[in-house]
C-alpha positions in Angstrom: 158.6 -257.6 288.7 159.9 -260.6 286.8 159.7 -260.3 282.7 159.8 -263.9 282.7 158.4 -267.3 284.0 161.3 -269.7 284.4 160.8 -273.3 284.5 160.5 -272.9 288.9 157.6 -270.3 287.6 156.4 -273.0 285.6 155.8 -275.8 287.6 154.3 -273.3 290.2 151.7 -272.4 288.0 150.9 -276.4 287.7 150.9 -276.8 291.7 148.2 -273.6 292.1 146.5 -275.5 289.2 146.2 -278.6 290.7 145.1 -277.2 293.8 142.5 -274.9 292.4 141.2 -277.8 291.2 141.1 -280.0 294.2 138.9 -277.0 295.7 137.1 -277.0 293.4 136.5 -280.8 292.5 133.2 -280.9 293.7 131.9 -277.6 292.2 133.3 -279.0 289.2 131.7 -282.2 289.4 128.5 -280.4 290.1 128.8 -278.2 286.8 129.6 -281.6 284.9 126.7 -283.5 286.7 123.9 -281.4 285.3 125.1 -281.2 281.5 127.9 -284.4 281.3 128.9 -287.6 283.0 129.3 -285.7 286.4 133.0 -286.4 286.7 134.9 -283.9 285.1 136.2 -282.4 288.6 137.2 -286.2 289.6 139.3 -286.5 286.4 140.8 -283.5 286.5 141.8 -283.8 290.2 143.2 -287.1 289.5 144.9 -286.5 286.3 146.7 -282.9 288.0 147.4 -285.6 290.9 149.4 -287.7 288.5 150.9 -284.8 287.0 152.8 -283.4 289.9 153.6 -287.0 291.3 155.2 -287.0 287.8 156.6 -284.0 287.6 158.3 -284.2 291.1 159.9 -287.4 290.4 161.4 -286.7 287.3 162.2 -283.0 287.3 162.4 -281.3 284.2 165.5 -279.4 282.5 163.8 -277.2 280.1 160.2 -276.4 279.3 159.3 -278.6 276.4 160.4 -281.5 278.6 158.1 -280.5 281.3 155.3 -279.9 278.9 155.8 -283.0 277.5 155.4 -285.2 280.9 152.6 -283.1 281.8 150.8 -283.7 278.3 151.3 -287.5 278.4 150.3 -287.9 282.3 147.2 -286.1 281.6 146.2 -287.8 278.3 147.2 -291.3 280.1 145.3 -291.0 283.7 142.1 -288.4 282.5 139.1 -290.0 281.1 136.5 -288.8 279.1 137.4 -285.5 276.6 139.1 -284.0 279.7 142.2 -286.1 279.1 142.8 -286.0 275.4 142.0 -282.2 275.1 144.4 -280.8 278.6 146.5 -283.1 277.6 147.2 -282.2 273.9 146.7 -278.5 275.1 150.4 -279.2 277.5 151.7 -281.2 274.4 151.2 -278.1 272.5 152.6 -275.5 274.9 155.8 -277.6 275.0 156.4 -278.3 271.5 156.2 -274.2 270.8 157.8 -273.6 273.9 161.2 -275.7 272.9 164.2 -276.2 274.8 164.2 -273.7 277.3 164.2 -273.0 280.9 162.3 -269.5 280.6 159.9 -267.7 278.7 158.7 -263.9 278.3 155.4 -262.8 277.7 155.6 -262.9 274.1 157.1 -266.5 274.0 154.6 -267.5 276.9 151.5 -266.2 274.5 152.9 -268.0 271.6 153.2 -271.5 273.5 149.7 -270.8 274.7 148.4 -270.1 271.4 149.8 -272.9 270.2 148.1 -275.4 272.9 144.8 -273.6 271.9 145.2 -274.9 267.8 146.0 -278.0 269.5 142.7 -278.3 271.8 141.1 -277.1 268.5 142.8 -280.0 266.4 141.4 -282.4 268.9 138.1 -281.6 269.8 137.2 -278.9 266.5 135.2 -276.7 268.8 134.4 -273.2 267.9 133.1 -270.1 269.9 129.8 -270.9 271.0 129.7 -274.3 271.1 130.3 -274.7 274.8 132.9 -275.8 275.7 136.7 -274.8 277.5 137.5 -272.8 273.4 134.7 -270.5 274.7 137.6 -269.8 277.8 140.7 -269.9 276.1 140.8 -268.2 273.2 139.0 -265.2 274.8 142.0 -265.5 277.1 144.5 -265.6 274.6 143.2 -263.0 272.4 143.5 -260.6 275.6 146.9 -261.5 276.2 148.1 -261.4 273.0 146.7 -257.9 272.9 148.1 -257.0 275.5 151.4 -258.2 274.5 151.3 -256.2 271.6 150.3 -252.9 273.6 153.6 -253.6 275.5 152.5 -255.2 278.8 154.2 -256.7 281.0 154.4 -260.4 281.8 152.1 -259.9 285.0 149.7 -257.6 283.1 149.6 -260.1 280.0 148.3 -263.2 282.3 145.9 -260.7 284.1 144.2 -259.6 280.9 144.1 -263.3 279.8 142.7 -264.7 283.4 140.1 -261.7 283.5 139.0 -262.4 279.7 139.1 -266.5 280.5 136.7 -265.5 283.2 134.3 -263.3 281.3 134.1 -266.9 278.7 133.4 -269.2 281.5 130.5 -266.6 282.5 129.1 -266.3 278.7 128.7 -269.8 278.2 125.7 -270.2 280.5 123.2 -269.3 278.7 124.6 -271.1 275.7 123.3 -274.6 273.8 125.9 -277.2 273.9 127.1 -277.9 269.9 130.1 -280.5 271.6 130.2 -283.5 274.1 128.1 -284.9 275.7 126.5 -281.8 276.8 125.1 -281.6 273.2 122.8 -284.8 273.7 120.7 -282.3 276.1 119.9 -279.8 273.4 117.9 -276.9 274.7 118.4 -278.4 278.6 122.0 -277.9 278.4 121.2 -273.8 278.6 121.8 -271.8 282.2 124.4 -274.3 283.0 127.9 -273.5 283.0 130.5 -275.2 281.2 132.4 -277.7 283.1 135.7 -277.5 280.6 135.6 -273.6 280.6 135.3 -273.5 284.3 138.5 -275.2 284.6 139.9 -273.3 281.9 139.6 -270.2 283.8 141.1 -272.0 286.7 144.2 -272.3 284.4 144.7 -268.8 284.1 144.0 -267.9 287.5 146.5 -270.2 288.4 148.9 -268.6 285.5 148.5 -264.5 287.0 149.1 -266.0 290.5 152.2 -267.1 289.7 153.5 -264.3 286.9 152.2 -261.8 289.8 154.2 -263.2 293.0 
């Protein structure tokens, strides 16, 4: 069982992202079509599109470089909040990552946490308001707890994709208080969040990898 995820682990988390997300594109797009602008799954499959075209023609010597490409592709080529809020989110990761070509499950959580304050920064969206927060930071919380119990790398990212799962689920029954979904009000309730669906793709994506 590997304690870290080198920078190989890292862009193979990005590839089972991208094509999570291009199963997913119309499911997605479906979420999106009843509370948004109906083409969250579009952008995202086109922005992860761009990422790895990026990513493969310009490989990457250490993390923060990675991070960095990623970040930029996504906030350049994703409209709508989609674009802005991933792509400060990789911006993020990178910047606390640094210059290096690995990272254990402490470092990982840090970087992660880090992207979180970021996609908080950007969009200033708190629990409950409905939005991809209402995934992450549940997911984060359970890794960094589990982190601090001693678990492994593989146990870490399974706590955070199980806990990033149970936030996608909670915010069905929840009103909107961000985006566009807000404009609905009271409609915008037994939908779930577009942003926090592909959230918990994220860290699916993440314990496939740290799990191989």
């Amino acid at each position: 069982m590997s304690t870290t995820l080198t920078l190989d682990g890292f862009v193979r988390w990005l590839e089972s992202f991208r094509a999570r997300i291009d199963e997913q594109t119309a499911y997605l797009t479906e979420l999106d079509s009843a509370i948004g602008d109906a083409d969250h799954g579009s952008n995202m499959a086109r922005g992860m599109a761009a990422v790895m075209t990026k990513v493969g023609e310009s490989p990457a010597a250490t993390a923060d470089e990675l991070f960095k490409t990623v970040g930029m592709t996504l906030v350049t080529s994703v409209g709508g909040a989609s674009g802005p809020l991933y792509g400060t989110f990789f911006l993020r990761v990178g910047m606390a990552a640094g210059p290096v070509s690995e990272c254990d499950a402490a470092a990982l959580a840090a970087a992660l946490r880090a992207g979180l304050e970021g996609v908080v920064a950007r969009g200033k969206a708190e629990a409950g308001d409905k939005t991809m927060f209402d995934a992450l930071s549940p997911a984060l919380d359970a890794m960094d707890a589990a982190v601090a119990a001693g678990a492994s790398l593989e146990e870490a990212t399974a706590a955070a994709r199980d806990a990033a799962a149970t936030g996608r689920d909670a915010t069905e029954p929840l009103v909107a208080r961000k985006g566009r979904a807000s404009y609905l009000g009271e409609r915008s309730a037994g939908h779930l969040d577009p942003g926090a669906t592909s959230t918990a793709l994220l860290f699916e994506a993440l314990a496939e990898v740290t799990a191989a």
